[in-house]
N, C-alpha and C positions, 0 to 999 in steps of 0.2 A: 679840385681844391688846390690852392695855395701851397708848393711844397715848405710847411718847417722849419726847414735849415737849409742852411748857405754853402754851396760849392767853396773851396779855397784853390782849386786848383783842377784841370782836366779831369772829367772821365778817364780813370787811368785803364790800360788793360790788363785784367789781370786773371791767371790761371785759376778756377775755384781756390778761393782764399778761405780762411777760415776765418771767424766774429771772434775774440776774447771778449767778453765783457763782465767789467766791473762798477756799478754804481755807489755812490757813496750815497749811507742813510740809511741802511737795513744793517743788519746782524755783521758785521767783520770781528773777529777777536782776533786781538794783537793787529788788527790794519791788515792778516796776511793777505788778504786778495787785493786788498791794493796794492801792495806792494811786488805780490807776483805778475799783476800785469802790468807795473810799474816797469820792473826789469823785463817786461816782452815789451815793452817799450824802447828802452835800452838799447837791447840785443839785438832787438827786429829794426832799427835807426829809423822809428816811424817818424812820419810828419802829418800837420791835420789837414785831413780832406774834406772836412766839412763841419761844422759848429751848427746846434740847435738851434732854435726862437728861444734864448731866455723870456721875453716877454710873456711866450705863449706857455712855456713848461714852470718855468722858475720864478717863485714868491721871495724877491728880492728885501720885503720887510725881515722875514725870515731868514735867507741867506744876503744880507748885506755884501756889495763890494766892499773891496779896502779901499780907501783913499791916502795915496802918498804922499804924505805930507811934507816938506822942505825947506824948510827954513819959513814957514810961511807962506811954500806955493802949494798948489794944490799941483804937482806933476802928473797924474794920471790916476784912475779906475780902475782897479782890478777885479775882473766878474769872476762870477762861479759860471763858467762853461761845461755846456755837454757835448764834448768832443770826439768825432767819427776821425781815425788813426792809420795810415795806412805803413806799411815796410815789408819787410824778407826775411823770413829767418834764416840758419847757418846753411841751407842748401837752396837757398834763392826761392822757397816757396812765400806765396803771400799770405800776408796777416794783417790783419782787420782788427783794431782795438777800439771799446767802446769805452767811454770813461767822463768821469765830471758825477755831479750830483744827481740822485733819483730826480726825476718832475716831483714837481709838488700837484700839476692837477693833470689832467688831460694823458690820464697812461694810454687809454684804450688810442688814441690819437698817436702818442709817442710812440707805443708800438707798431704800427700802423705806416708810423716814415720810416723807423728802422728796418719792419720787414720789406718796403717798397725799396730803400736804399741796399738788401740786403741782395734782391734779387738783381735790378739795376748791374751790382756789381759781380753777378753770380756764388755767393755765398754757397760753398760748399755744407757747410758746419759750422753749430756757434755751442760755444761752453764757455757761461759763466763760472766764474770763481768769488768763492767767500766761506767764511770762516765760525764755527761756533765754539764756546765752551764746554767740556764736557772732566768726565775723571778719566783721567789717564795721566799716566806721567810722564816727565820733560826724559823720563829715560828708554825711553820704549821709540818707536817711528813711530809719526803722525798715523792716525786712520783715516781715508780716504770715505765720502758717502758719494752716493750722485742719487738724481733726477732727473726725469724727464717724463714729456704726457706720452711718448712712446716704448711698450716694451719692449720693442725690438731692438733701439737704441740702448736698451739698459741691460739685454741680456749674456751679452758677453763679457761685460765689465764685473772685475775682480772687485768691485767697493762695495760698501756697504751699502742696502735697501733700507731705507727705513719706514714706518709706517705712523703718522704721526698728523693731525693738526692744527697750524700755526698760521699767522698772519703769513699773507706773501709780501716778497719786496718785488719789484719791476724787474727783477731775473726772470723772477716764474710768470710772468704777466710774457716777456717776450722768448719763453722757450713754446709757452702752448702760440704763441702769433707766428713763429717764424717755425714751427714743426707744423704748421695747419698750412702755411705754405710752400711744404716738401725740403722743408731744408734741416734738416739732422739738429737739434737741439736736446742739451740736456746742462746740469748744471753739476760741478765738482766743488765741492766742501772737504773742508780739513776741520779734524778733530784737535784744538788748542786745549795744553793744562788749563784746569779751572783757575788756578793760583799764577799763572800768568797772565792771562786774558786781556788785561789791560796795559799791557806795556809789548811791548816791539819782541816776535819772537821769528827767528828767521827761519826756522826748524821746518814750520807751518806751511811759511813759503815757497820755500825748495820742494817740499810734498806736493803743490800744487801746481808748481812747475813741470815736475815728475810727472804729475798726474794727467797734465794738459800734454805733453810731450805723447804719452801711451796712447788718450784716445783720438789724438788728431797727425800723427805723426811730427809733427813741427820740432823742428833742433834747435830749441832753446838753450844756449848755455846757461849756468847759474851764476853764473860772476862771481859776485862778492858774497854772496848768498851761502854759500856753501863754509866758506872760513867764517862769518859771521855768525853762524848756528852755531861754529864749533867753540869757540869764544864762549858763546852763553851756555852753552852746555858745562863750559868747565865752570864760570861763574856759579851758576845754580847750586850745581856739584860743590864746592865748595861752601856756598852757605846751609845746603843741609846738613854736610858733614859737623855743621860745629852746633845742632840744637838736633835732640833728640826726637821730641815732636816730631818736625818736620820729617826728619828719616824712617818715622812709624808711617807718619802719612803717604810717606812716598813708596814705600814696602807694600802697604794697602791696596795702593793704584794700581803697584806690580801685580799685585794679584788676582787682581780682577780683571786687569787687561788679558794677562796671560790665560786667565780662564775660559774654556772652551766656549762657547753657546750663550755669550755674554755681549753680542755685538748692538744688539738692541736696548741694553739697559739703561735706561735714564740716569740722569745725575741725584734726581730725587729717589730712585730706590735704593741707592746706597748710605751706608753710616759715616761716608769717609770725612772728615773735616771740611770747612769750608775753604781753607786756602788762605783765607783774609789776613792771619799774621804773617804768614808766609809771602803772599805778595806782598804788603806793607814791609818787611824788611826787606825783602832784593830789592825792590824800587830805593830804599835807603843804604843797601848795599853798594849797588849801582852809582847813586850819587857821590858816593865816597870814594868811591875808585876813580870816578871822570874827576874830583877836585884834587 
């Protein structure tokens, strides 16, 4: 069959590299997994080695281009690509970034060129990243979760198991494709405030950087990532300080983070608030500080 997607550049050689991947379409809060393979983009000064079939994966009614408009000219197109990433991180190892939109149809297919491209280039390891909300608060460190359909790959890691059924997104479609083709797969989640979830938390990020760093050894630095967190950390800090509520709420979170044998808890068995005024004012917090 017809390979999928388009070479941009040689077969490069390279030393078992590791996969990051991130699709946009499934669960991210706060964007943090885009954003952490975002910066392993950065860091690692990848470039693209190869683009999918939009035609074949991508519902363009759906996912519209832009069109650049100019004075009246139509200048160009711009697609939603699924983009295969190649670079080095800080000790010259390689890395492999997967990135752009989930398929809209044809997973068992998409997964299918990714694990043939994966072998192709000898694909050591792949760990997706992505992000859910949960109760915790913005004062405590992110908690880490993973997956994988192997327990061997899951049994020495320090994160949390969870036990749980949900829709999957095309993470979990290509941990079980490319772990059924001997290649180490599993997926890293960060635990985001419920009450942030929808706005940019860099906190998350860094966590999952950290976290990508532990199971693959890769020297990713955090760049801006690291002062960014700390910025919203004071921010936050600052608007619970000045409403009561929220400093109950956030005292609540403390509490139940810190408590023992509680790693499993849902956000539905707890009493804690739902976050909702709380987000609605930093979001208007925030605005007021950028004007």
């Amino acid at each position: 069959m017809k390979p999928r997607y388009e070479l941009h550049a040689d077969w490069p050689t390279l030393d078992k590299p590791v996969l990051v991947v991130h699709l946009t379409g499934w669960i991210d809060a706060s964007g943090a997994g885009a954003a952490a393979v975002a910066s392993v983009d950065t860091v690692c000064a990848t470039t693209v080695l190869a683009t999918f079939d939009g035609d074949a994966f991508i519902d363009y009614r759906a996912r519209r281009p832009t069109m650049e408009l100019r004075e009246g000219v139509n200048t160009r197109l711009v697609w939603d690509d699924i983009e295969l990433r190649v670079g080095h991180d800080g000790n010259g190892k390689a890395v492999l970034t997967l990135t752009g939109p989930e398929p809209d149809s044809q997973w068992r297919a998409f997964a299918q060129d990714v694990t043939q491209l994966a072998g192709r280039l000898g694909v050591r390891q792949m760990v997706a990243l992505g992000a859910y909300p949960y109760a915790i608060p913005h004062t405590r460190p992110p908690r880490l979760s993973s997956s994988s359909p192997s327990p061997e790959v899951l049994a020495d890691l320090p994160y949390l198991k969870n036990s749980v059924d949900v829709p999957a997104g095309m993470s979990s479609v290509l941990e079980h494709a490319l772990s059924a083709a001997d290649i180490a797969s599993l997926g890293v989640w960060v635990q985001v405030p419920h009450y942030v979830s929808a706005m940019s938390y860099p906190a998350a990020s860094l966590a999952l950087l950290q976290g990508l760093s532990e199971v693959t050894g890769l020297a990713i630095a955090a760049g801006e990532l690291a002062h960014d967190a700390e910025i919203q950390r004071h921010r936050i800090d600052q608007l619970v300080a000045g409403n009561d509520e929220h400093g109950t709420m956030v005292r609540q979170l403390e509490a139940l983070y810190d408590r023992s044998g509680e790693e499993t808890m849902s956000l539905g068995d707890t009493q804690i608030p739902s976050g909702d005024d709380l987000a609605a004012e930093f979001e208007r917090f925030l605005r007021e500080q950028e004007s």
